[in-house]
VOPAGU-2260 file (C-alpha; in pm, 1 decimal, decimal comma):
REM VOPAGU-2260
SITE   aa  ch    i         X         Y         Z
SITE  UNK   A    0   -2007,8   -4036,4   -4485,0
SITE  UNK   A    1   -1972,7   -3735,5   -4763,0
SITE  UNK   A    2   -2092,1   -3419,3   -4749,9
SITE  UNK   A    3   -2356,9   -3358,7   -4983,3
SITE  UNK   A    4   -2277,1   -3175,7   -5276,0
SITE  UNK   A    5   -2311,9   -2810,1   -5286,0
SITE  UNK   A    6   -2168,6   -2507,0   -5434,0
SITE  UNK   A    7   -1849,3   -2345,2   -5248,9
SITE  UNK   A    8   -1809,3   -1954,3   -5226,3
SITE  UNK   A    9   -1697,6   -1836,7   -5512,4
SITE  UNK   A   10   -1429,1   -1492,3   -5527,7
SITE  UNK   A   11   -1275,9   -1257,6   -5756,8
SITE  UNK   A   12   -1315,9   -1276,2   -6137,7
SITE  UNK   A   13   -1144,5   -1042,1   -6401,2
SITE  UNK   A   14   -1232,5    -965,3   -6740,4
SITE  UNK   A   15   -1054,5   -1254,6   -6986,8
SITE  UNK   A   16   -1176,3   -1474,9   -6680,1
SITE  UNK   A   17   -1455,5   -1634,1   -6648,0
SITE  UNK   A   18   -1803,3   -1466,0   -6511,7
SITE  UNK   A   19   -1950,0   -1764,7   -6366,5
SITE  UNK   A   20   -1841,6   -2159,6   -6366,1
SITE  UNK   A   21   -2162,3   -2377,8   -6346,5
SITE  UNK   A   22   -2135,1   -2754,8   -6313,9
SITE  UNK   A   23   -2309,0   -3054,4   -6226,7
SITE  UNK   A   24   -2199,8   -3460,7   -6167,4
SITE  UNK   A   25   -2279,3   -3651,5   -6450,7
SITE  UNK   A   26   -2485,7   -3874,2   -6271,8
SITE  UNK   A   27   -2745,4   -3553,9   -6163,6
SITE  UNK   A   28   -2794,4   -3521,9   -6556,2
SITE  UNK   A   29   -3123,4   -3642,8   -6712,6
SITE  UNK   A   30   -3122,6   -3525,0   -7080,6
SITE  UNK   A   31   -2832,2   -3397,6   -7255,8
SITE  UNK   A   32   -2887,3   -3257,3   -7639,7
SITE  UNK   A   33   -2697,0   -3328,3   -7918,1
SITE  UNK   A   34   -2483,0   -3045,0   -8063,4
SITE  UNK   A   35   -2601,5   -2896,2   -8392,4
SITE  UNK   A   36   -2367,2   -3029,8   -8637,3
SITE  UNK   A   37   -2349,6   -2713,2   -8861,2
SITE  UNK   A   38   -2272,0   -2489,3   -8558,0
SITE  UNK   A   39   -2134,1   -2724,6   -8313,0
SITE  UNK   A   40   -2394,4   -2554,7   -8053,4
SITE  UNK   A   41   -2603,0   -2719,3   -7781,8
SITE  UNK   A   42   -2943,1   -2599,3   -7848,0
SITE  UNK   A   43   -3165,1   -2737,9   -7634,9
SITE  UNK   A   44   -3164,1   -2728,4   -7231,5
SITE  UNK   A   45   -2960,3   -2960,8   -7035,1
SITE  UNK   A   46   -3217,0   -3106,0   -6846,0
SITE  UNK   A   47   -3106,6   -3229,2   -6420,7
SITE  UNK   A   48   -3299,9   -3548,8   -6262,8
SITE  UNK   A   49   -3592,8   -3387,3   -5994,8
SITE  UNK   A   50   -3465,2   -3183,8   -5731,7
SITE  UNK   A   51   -3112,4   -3103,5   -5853,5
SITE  UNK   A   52   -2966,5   -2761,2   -6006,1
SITE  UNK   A   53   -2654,5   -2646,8   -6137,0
SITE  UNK   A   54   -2390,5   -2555,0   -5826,2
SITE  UNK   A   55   -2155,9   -2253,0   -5849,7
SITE  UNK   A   56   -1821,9   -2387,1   -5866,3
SITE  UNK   A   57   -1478,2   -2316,6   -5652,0
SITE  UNK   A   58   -1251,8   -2120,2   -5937,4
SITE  UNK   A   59   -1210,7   -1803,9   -5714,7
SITE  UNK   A   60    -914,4   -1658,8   -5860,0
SITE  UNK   A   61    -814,8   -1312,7   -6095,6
SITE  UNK   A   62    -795,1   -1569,4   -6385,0
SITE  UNK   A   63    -964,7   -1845,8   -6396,8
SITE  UNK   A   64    -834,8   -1955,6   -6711,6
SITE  UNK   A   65   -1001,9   -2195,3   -6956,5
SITE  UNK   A   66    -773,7   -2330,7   -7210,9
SITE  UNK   A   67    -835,9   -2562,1   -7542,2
SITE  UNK   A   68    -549,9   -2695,0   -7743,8
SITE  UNK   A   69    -549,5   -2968,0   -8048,7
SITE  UNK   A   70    -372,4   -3294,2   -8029,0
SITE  UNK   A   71    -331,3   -3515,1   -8349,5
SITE  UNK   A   72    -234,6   -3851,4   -8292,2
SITE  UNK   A   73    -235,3   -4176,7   -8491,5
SITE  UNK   A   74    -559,1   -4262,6   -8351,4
SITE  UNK   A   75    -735,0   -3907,3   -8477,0
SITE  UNK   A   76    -779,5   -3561,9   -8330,7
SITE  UNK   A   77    -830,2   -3480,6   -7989,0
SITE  UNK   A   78    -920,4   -3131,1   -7775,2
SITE  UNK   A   79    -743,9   -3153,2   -7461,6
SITE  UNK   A   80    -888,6   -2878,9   -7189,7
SITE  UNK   A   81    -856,1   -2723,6   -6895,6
SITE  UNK   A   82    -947,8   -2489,3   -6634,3
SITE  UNK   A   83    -728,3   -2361,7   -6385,1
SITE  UNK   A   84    -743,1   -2162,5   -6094,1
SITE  UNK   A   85    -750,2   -2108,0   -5683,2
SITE  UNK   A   86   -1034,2   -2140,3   -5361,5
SITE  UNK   A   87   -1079,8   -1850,8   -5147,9
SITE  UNK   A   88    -887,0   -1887,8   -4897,3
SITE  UNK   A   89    -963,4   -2245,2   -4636,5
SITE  UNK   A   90   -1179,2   -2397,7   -4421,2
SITE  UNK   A   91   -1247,5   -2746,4   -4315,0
SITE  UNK   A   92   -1572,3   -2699,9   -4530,3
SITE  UNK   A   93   -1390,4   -2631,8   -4877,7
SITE  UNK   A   94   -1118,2   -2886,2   -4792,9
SITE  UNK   A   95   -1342,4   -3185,4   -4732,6
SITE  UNK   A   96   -1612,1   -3008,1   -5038,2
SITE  UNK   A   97   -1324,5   -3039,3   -5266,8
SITE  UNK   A   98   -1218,5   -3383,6   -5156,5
SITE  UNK   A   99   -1560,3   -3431,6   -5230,0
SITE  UNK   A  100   -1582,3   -3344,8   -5559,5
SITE  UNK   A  101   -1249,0   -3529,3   -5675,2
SITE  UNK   A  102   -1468,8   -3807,5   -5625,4
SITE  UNK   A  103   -1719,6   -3717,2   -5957,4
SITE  UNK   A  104   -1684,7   -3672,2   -6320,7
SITE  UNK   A  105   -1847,2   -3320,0   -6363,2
SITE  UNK   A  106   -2034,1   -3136,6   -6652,7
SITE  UNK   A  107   -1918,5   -2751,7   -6661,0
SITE  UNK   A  108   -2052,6   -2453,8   -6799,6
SITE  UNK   A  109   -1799,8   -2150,0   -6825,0
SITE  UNK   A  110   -1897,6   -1792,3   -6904,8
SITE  UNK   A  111   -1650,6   -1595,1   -7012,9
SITE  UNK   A  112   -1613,4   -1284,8   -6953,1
SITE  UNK   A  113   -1609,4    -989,1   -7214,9
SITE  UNK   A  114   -1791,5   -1221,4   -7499,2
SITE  UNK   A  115   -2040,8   -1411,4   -7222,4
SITE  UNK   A  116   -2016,1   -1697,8   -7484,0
SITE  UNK   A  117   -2100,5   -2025,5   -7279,4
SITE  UNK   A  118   -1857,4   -2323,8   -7315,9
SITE  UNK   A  119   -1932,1   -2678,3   -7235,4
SITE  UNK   A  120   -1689,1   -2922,6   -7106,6
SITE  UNK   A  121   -1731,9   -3263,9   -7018,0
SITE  UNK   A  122   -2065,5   -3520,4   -7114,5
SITE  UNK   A  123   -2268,3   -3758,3   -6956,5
SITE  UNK   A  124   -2001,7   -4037,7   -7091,0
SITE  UNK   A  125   -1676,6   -3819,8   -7062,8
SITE  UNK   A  126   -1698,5   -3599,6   -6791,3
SITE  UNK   A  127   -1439,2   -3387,7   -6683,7
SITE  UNK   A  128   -1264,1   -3472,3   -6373,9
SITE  UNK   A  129   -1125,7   -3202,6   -6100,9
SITE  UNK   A  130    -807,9   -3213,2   -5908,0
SITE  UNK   A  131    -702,5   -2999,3   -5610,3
SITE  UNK   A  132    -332,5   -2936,5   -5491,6
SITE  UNK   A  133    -328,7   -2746,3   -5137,2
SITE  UNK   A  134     -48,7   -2625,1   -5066,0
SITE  UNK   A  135      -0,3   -2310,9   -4749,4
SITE  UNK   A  136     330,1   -2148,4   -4860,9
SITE  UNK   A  137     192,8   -1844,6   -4936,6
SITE  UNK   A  138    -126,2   -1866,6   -4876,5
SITE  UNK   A  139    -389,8   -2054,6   -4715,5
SITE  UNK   A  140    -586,3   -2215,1   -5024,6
SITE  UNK   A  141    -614,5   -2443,0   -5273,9
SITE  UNK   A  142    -489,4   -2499,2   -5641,0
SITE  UNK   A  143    -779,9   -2617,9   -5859,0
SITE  UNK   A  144    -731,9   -2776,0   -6198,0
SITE  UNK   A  145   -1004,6   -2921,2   -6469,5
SITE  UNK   A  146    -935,9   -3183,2   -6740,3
SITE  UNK   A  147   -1111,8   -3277,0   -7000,8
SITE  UNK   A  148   -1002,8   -3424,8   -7330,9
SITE  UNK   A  149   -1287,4   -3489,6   -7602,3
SITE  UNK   A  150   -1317,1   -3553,3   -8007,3
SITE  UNK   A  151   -1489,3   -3226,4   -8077,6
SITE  UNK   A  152   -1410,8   -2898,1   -8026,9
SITE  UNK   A  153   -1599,0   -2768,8   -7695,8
SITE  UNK   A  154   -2007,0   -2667,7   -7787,1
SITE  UNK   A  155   -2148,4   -2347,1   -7672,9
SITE  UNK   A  156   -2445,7   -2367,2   -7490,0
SITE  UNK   A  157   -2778,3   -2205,4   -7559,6
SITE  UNK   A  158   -3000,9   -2336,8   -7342,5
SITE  UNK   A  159   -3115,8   -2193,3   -6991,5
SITE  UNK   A  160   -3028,1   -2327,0   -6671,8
SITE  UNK   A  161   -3113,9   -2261,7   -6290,9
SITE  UNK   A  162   -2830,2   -2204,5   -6013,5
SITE  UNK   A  163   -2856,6   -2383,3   -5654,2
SITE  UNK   A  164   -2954,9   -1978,2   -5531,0
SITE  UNK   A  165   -3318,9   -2051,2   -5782,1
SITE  UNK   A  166   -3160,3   -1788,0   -6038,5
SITE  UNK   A  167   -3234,8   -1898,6   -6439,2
SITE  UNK   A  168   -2990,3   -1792,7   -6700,8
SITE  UNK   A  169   -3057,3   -1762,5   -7065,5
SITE  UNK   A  170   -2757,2   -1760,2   -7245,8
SITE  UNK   A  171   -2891,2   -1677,5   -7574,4
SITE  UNK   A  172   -3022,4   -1334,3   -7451,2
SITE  UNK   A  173   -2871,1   -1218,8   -7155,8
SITE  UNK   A  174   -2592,5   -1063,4   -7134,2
SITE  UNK   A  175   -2378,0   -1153,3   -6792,1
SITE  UNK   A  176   -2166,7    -898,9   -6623,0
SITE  UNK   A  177   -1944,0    -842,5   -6320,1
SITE  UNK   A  178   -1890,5    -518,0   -6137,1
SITE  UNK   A  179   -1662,3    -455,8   -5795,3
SITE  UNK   A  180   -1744,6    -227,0   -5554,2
SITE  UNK   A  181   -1482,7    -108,9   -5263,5
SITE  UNK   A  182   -1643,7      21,1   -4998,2
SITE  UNK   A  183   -1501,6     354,3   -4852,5
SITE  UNK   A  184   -1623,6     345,6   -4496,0
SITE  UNK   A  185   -1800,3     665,9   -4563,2
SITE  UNK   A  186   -2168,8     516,1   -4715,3
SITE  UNK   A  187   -2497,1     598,0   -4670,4
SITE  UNK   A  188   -2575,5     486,8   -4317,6
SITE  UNK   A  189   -2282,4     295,3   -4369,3
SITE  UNK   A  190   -2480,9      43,5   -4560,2
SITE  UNK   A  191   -2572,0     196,4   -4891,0
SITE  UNK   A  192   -2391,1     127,8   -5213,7
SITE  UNK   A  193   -2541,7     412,0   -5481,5
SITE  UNK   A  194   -2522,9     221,1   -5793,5
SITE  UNK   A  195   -2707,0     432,5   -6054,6
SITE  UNK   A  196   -2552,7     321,9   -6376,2
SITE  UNK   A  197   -2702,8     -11,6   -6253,9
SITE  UNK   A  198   -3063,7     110,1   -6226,4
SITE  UNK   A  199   -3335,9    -119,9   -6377,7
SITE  UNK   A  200   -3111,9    -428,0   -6440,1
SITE  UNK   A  201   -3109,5    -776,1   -6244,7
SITE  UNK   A  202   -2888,6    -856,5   -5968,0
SITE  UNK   A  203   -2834,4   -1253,5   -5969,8
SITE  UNK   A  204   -2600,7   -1206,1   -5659,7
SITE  UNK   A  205   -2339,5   -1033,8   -5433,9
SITE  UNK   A  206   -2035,0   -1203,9   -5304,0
SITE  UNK   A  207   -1876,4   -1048,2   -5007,8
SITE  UNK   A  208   -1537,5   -1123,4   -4820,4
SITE  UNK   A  209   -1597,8   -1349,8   -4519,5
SITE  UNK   A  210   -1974,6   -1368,3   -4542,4
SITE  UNK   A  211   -1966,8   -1519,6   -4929,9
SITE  UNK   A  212   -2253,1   -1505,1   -5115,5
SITE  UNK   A  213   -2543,2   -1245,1   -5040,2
SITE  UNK   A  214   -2939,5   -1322,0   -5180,5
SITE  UNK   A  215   -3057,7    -995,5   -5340,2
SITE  UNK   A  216   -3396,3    -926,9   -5155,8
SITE  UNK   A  217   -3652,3    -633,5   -5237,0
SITE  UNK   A  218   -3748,2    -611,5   -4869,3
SITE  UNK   A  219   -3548,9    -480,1   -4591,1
SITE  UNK   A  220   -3229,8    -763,2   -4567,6
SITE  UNK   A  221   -3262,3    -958,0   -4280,8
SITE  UNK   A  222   -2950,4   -1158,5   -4183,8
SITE  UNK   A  223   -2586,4   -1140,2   -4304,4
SITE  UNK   A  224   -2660,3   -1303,5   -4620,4
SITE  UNK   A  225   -2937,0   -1111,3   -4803,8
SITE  UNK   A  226   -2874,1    -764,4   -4971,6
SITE  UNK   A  227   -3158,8    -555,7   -5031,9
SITE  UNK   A  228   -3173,3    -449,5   -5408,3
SITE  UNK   A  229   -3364,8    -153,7   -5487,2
SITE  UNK   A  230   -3344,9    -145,6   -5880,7
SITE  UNK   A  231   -3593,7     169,4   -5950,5
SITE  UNK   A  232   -3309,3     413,0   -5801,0
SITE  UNK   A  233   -3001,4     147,3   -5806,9
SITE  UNK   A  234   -2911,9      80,5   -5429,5
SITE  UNK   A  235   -2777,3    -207,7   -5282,4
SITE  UNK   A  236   -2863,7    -171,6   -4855,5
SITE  UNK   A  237   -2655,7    -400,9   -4619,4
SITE  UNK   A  238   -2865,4    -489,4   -4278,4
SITE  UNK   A  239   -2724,6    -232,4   -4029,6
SITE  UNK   A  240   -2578,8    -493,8   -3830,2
SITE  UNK   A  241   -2328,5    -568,8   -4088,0
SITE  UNK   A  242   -2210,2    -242,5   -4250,9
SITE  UNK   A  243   -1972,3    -178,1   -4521,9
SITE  UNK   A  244   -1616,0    -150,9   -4402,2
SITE  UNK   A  245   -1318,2      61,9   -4599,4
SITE  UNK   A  246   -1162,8    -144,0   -4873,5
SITE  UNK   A  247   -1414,7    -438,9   -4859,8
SITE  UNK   A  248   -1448,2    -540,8   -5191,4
SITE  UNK   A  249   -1773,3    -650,6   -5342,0
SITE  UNK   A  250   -1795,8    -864,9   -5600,3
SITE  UNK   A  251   -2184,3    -785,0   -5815,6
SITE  UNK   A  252   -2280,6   -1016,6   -6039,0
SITE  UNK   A  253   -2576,8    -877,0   -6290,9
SITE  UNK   A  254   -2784,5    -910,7   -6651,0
């Protein structure tokens, strides 16, 4: 029996990286648009069968690189891409997951970071297929790679789509950014993190070493994975259970 499909934590990201990697098997998609042939752009939504949404994927480290190169060939032009990058450390979770999803051909949307322009790799009839190389030499995690090879230069995306955490991104007018906090041991009630310059925007979500990803909340957080977000004076609250150590990073993900 497989695990079901679901997103795995995600980590660090950098700028030149990528903000967020969505993705979805090709067999969850029900409508897929055809690109503009002017602008090469996907302008209509990517619509998923009943029930399914797009899953956070695994690319977790500094640079998660996305790469494009040409290839001619007797038989015409090609774009050969990839993504590389690493997990978060292990479990038996993320190795089986990733076992798991060597098993589909995968639809991916990458934000980059710095121009939050949103590339598409991989279609309903070509998707893009993921490979994993584990290896514990220096560290406990896995190598993750993406290939996908297709006729047309990759299509930017301006549709919306909704994350497996119920958040909706518009491409076309949001702007997605990433901001790390390190704690200092020395917070408000040891759970505060004053973020003023962040005052009146949207949180979509807070990863956190060890406990992964945290739901912004605008009541009191209950549990180690919600984060209270009060966005009239920009505070994030921890529950006091679970306070901010020094040198915890946290990874803040926000439009």
């Amino acid at each position: 029996m497989w695990l079901p499909l679901t997103s795995i934590p995600r980590g660090l990201v950098a700028p030149g990286s990528a903000c967020l990697i969505a993705a979805v098997p090709i067999e969850w998609i029900a409508t897929f648009p055809s690109p503009n042939p002017i602008t090469n752009n996907l302008e209509g939504n990517i619509t998923l069968a009943t029930g399914r949404t797009w899953l956070r994927l695994i690319l977790a480290s500094r640079k998660r690189t996305l790469r494009e190169t040409i290839n001619r060939a007797a038989a015409g032009i090609t774009y050969p891409t990839s993504i590389t990058g690493n997990t978060v450390g292990a479990s038996n979770l993320i190795h089986h997951q990733l076992y798991n999803y060597t098993r589909h051909r995968w639809v991916i949307l990458y934000t980059e970071a710095g121009t939050n322009i949103v590339y598409v790799i991989g279609n309903p009839n070509a998707g893009a297929i993921i490979n994993f190389d584990y290896n514990n030499q220096n560290a406990t995690q896995s190598q993750i790679s993406i290939q996908y090879t297709g006729t047309q230069r990759l299509p930017v995306y301006q549709g919306t789509y909704t994350l497996d955490n119920s958040v909706t991104i518009t491409p076309g007018d949001q702007t997605i950014q990433v901001l790390f906090y390190y704690g200092t041991g020395n917070e408000p009630n040891n759970t505060d993190i004053l973020l003023p310059q962040l005052a009146g925007r949207s949180i979509l979500f807070v990863s956190r070493p060890v406990y992964g990803d945290l739901q912004p909340v605008t009541a009191d957080p209950t549990g180690q994975n919600q984060i209270q977000w009060d966005a009239v004076n920009g505070t994030l609250r921890l529950p006091a259970e679970y306070p901010i150590q020094e040198n915890e990073q946290f990874t803040i993900l926000y439009r």
